[in-house]
C-alpha positions as CSV (number, residue, x, y, z in Angstrom):
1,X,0.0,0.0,0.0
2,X,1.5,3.6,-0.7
3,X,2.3,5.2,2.7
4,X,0.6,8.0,4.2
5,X,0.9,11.4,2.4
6,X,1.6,15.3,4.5
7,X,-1.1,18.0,4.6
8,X,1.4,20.0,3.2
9,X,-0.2,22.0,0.0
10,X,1.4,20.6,-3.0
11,X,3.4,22.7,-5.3
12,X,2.1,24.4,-8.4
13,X,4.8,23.5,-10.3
14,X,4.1,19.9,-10.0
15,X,2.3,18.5,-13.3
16,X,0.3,16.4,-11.6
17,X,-1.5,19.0,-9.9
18,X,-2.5,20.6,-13.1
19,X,-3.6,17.3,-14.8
20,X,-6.1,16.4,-12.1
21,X,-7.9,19.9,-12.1
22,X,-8.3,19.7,-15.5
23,X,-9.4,16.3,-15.4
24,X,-11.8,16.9,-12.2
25,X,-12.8,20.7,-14.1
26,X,-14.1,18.4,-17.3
27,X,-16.0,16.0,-14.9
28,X,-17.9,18.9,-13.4
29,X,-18.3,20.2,-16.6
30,X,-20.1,17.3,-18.2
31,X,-22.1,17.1,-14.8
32,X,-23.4,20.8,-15.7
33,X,-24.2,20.2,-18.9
34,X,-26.3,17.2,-18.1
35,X,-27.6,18.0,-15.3
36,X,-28.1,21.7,-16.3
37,X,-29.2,20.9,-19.4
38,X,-32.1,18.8,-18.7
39,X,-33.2,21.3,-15.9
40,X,-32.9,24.1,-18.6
41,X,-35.5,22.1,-20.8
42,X,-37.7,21.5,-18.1
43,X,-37.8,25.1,-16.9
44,X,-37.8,26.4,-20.8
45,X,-41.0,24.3,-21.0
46,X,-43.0,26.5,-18.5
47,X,-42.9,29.6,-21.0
48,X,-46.4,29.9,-22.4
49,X,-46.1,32.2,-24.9
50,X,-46.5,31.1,-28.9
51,X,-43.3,29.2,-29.6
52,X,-41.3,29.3,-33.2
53,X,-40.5,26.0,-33.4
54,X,-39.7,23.2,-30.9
55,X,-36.9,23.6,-27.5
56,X,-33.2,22.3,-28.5
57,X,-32.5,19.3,-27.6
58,X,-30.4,19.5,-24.3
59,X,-26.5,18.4,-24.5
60,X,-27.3,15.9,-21.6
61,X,-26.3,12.7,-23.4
62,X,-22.8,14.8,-24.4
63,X,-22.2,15.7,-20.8
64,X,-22.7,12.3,-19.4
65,X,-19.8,11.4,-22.2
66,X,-17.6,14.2,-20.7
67,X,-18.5,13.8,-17.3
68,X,-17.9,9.5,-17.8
69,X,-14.2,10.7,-19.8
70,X,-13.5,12.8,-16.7
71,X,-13.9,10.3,-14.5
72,X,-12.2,7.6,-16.4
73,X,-9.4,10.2,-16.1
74,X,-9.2,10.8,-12.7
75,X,-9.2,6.6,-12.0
76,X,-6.7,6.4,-14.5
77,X,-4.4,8.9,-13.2
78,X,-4.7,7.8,-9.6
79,X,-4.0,4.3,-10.5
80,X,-1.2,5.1,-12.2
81,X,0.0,7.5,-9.3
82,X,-1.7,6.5,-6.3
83,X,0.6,8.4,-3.9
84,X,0.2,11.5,-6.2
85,X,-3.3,10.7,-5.7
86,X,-3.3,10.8,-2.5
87,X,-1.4,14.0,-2.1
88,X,-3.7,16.1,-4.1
89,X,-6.7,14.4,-1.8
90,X,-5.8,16.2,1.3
91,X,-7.7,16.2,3.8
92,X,-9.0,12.8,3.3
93,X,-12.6,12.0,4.4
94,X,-13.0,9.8,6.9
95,X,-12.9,6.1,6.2
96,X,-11.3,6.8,2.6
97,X,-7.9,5.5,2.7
98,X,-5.4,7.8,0.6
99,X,-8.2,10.1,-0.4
100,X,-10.2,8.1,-2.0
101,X,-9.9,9.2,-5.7
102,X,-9.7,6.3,-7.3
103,X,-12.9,4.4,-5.2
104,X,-14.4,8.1,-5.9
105,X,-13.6,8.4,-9.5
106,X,-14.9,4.5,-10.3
107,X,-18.2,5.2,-8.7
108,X,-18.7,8.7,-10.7
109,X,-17.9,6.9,-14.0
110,X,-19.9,3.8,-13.5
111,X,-22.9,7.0,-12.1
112,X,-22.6,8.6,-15.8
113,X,-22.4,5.4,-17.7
114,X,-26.0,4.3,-16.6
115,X,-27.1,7.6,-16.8
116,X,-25.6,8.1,-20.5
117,X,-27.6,4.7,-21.2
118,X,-30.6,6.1,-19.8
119,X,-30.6,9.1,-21.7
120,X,-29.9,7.1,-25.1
121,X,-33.4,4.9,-24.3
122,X,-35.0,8.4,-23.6
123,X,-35.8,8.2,-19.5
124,X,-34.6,11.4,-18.7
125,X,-35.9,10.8,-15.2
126,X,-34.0,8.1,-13.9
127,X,-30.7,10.0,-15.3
128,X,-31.3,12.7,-13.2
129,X,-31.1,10.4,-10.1
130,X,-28.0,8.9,-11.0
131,X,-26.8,12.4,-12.1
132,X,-27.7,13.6,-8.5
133,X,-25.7,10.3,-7.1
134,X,-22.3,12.3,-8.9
135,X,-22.8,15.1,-7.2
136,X,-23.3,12.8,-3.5
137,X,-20.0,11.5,-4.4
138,X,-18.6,15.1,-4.8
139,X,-19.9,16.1,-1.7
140,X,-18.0,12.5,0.3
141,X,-14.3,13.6,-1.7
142,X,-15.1,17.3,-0.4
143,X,-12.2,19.8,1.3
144,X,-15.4,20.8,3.3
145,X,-16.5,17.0,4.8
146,X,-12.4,16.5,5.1
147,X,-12.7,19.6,7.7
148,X,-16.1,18.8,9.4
149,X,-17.3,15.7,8.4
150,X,-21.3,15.2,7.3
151,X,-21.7,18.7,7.9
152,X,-18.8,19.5,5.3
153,X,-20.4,17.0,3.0
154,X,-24.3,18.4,3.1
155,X,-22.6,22.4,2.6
156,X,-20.8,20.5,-0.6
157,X,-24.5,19.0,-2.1
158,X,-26.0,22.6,-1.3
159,X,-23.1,24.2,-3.1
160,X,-22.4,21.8,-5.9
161,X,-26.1,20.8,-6.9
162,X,-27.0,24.6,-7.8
163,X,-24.1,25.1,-9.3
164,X,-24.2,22.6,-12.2
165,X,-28.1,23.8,-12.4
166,X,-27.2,27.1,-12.6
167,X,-24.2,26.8,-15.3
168,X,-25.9,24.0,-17.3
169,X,-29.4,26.0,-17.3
170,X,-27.8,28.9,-18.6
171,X,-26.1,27.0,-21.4
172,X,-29.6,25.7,-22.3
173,X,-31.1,28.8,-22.5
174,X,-28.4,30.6,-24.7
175,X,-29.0,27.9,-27.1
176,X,-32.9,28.1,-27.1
177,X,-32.4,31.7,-27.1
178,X,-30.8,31.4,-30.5
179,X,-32.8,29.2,-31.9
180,X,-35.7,31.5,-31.7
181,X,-34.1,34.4,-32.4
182,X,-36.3,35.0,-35.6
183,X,-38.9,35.7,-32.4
184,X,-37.2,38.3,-30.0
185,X,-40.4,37.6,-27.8
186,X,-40.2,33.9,-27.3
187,X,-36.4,34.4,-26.9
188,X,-36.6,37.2,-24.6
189,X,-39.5,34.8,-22.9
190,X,-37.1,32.2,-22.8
191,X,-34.2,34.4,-21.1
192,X,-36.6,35.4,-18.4
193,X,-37.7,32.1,-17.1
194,X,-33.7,31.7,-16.7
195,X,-32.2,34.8,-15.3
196,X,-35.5,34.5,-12.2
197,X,-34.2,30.7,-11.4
198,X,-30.8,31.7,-11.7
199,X,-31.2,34.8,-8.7
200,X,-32.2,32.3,-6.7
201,X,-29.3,29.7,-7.9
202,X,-27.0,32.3,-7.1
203,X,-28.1,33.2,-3.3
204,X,-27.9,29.7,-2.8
205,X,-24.2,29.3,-3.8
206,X,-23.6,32.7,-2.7
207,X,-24.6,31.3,0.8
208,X,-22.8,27.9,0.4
209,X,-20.0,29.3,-0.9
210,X,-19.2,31.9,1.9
211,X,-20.0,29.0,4.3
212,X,-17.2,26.4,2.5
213,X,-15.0,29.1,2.5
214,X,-15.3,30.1,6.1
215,X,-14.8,26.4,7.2
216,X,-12.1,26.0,4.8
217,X,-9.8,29.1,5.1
218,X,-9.0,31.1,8.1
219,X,-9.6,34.9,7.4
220,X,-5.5,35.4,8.1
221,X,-4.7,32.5,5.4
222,X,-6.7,34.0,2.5
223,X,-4.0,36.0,0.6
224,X,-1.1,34.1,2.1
225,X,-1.9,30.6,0.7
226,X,-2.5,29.0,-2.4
227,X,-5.5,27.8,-2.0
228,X,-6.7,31.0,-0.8
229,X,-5.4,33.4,-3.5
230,X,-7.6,30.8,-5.3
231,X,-10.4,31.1,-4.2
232,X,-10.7,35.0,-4.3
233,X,-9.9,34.1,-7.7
234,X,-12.9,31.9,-8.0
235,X,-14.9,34.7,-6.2
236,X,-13.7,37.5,-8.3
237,X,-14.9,36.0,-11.3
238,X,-18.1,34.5,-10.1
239,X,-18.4,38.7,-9.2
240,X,-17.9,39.2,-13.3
241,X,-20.9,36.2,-14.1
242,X,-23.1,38.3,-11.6
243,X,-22.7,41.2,-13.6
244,X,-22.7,40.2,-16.6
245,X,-26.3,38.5,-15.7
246,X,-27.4,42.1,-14.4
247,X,-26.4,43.5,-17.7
248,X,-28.3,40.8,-19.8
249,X,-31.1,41.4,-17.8
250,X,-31.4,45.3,-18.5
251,X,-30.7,44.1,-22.2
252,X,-34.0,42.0,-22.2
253,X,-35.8,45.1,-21.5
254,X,-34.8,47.0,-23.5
255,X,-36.5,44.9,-26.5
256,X,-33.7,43.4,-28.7
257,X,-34.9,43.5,-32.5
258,X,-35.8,40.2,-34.1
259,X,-32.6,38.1,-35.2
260,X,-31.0,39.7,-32.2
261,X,-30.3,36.6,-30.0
262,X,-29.0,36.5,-26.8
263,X,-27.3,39.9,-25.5
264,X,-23.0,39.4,-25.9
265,X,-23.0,39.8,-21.9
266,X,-25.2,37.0,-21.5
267,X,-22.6,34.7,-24.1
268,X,-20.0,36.4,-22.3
269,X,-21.7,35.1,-18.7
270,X,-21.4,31.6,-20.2
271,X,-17.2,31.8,-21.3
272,X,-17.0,33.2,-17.3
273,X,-18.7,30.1,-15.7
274,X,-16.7,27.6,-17.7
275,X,-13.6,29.6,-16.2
276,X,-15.4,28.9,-12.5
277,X,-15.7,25.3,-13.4
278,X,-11.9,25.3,-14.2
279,X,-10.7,27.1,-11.3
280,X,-13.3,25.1,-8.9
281,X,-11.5,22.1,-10.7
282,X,-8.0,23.6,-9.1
283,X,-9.5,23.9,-5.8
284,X,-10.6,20.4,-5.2
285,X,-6.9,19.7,-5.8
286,X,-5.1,22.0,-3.4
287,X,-4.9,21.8,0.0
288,X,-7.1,23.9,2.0
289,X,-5.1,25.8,5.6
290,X,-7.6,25.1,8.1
291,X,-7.2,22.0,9.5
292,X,-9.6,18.8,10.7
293,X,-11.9,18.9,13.5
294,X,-10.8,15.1,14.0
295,X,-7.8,13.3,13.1
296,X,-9.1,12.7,9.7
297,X,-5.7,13.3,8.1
298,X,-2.3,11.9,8.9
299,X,0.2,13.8,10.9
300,X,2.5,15.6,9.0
301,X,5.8,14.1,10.2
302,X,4.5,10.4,9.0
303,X,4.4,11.8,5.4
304,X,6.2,12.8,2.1
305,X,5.7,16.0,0.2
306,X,4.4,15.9,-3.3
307,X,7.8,15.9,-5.0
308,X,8.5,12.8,-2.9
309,X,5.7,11.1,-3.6
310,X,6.5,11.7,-7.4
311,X,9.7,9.6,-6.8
312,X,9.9,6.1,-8.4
């Protein structure tokens, strides 16, 4: 078995680091687009206005595929490293040996499989369950339940869930948006239904968010540590997608002319939550200053540093 790794943040410069958030950034994005997607439809069906033609199909399906190649990523990559693994996986949850990416990462693809087969044979439904299980799984690997365990976990599903809603949902209704274009009504119809479920979206993840980060960084770490140079990062730009939402909003009453589409801040708000996904994907990866309620994480003096853990 690999030995025990330290709490000791890993260094940026290590490759390893970078691979994982991308590969844990794609897995949360295919969650948003599935999960988001199909919420986007079912929300786009309540407009009641005349429609000019039929809703988009949502990229569901596609982000099941990208979530499942995330996944198979992450298992891959900690299989192949499972020291490196277990460094990037601090503080482990409790009763996770190592961090528990790989056990993590085989659950979340064999979660997006069934729910990709689901999709295919049209039971939208049932996909969203196993969708939802992805995000349970998220909330067991979490910084937050490696801090405070259960509670850390449930501030993780409040945080997560709406998030890939929110992202996904917005995705869904840029692309309905232009597809009835030719009817600035519909499309401006459309858009509404959206930007009201988002304001509430965001105070949820506004709330969860500064909660995770309370528990997670002390006030005196934030601009001393990686992690939390980070996450003001992550907070700064979710601060662009909140105004770029308020300036697509004042665009739809204004009354775009037909052909129009979707206002370039509201395209724009989409480019800035794939960089939150990204980042968020950087975060799960680095290792957050506070430390565990319980002794949920080794002792620093029983472990290696990433760059020994790297060694053959």
């Amino acid at each position: 078995m690999p030995p025990a790794v330290a709490l000791s943040a890993p260094s940026l410069s290590a490759p390893a680091l970078w691979l994982t958030g991308l590969e844990r950034g794609l897995m949360l994005a295919g969650l948003a687009m599935a999960l988001g997607g199909l919420a986007g439809r079912g929300l786009s069906r309540q407009y009641k206005g005349a429609r000019p033609g039929p809703l988009p199909t949502p990229w569901a399906l596609r982000g099941a595929l990208l979530g499942l190649a995330g996944s198979l990523a992450l298992l891959i990559t900690a299989v192949i490293g499972p020291r490196i693994a277990a460094c990037l996986a601090q503080p482990p949850p409790e009763g996770l040996r190592n961090g528990g990416t790989a056990e993590i990462a085989a659950a979340e693809a064999v979660l997006f499989v069934l729910a990709a087969g689901l999709l295919r044979l049209r039971q939208a439904g049932w996909a969203v369950l196993l969708l939802s299980g992805v995000v349970l799984a998220e909330g067991i690997r979490s910084h937050p339940e490696g801090i405070i365990p259960v509670a850390g976990a449930f501030v993780t599903y409040c945080h997560l869930l709406p998030a890939a809603v929110w992202a996904g949902m917005l995705l869904y209704a840029v692309r309905a948006a232009i597809g009835w274009r030719a009817d600035p009504v519909a499309a401006r119809g459309i858009l509404r239904l959206y930007s009201t479920a988002a304001a509430w979206l965001f105070s949820l993840i506004l709330i969860t968010g500064v909660i995770s980060a309370l528990v997670l960084v002390p006030l005196s770490s934030l601009l001393t540590t990686t992690y939390g140079l980070f996450l003001v990062a992550k907070a700064a730009v979710v601060c662009v997608v909140a105004g770029l939402a308020i300036a697509g909003r004042i665009w739809l009453r204004r009354g775009p002319a037909a052909g129009a589409g979707p206002a370039l801040a509201t395209r724009l708000e989409v480019a800035a939550l794939v960089l939150v996904l990204a980042i968020t994907g950087i975060l799960t990866v680095l290792t957050p200053p506070a430390r565990p309620s319980s002794a949920a994480g080794s002792p620093p003096g029983q472990a290696s540093r990433l760059h020994a853990a790297q060694r053959p």
